[in-house]
N, C-alpha and C positions, 0 to 999 in steps of 0.2 A: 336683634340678630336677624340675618336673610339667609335661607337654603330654599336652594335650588335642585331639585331632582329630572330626569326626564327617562322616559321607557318609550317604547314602541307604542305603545298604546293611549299613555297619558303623559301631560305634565303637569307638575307642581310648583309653584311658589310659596314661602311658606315668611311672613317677616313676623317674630316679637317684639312689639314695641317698650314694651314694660311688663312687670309680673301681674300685671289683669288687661292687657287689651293685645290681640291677635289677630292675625289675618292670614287667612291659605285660599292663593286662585288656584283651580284645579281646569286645565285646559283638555278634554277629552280627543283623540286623535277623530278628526272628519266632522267633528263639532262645529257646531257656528255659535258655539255661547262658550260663554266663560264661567264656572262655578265659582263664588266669591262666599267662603264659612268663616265670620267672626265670633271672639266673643270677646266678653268685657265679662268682667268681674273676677272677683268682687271687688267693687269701685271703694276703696280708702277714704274713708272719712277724716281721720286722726288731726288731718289739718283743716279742717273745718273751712275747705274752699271747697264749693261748688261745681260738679263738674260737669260738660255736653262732650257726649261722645259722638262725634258726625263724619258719615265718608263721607268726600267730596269724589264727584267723579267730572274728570274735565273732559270734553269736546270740543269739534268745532263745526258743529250741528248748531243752524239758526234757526230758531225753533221760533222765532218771529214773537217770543214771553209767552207764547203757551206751551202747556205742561198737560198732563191727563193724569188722573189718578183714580181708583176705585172708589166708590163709597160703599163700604161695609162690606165692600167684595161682591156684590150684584152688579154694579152699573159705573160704567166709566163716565168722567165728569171732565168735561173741558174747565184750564186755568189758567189765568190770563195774570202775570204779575202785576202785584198793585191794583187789579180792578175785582171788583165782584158789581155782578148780574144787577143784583135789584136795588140797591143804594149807594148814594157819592160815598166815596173809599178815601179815605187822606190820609197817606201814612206817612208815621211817622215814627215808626219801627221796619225799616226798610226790607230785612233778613226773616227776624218772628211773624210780621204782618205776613209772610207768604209760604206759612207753613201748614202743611195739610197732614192730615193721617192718610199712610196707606195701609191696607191688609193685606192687598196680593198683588197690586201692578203698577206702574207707573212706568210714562213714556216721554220724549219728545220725540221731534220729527219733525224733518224737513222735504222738501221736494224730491227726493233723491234716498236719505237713510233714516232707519228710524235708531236709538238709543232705547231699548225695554228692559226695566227691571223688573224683577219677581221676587218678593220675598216669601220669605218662610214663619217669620212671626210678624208682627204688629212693629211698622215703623212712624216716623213719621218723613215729608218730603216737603223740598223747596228748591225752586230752579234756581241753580246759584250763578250771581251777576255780581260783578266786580260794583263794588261800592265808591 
């Protein structure tokens, strides 16, 4: 289900996808971000398939396959899809091979805009490219 609210001050988006996963953007008025509060759970077992719960968020920001993400929430780290720094990289897990932990940031960015997320708990990230 989708509702949609709006006030002078704020707006809301609100979609249930199913009885464990949600989603509410909260647009504040004069903002330049958008507040994005999920949850999941609890995630059904019963049929004993395995499940990945992943936003995707699309642009059209050429981030040239680099990405930035925190490490452990101290220090931001340049990511380059498909490559790492100090040895030949050959993957052959296209989507897992370029998946990182965030704790608190992650970015792309091009000459002109940048895309930053911020979360609130322990996620993980990966620039997503059409396979």
């Amino acid at each position: 289900s989708r509702n949609c609210t709006k006030t002078d001050t704020v707006q809301k988006a609100s979609i249930v996808f199913n009885d464990w996963v949600s989603q509410e953007f909260t647009l504040y008025h004069g903002a330049t971000s958008v507040e994005l509060e999920w949850t999941v759970g609890p995630i059904p077992i019963h049929d004993n398939i395995g499940k990945e719960i992943v936003i995707r968020y699309n642009t059209n920001i050429n981030s040239g396959s680099k990405y930035y993400t925190d490490a452990n929430g101290r220090e931001v780290l340049e990511r380059i899809r498909d490559h790492r720094p100090t040895w030949p990289y050959f993957v052959d897990e296209r989507i897992s091979g370029n998946y990182y932990p965030i704790n608190s940031r992650i970015w792309i960015r091009d000459h002109d805009r940048q895309l930053t997320i911020l979360t609130g708990k322990k996620n993980f990230s990966n620039e997503w490219f059409p396979l």
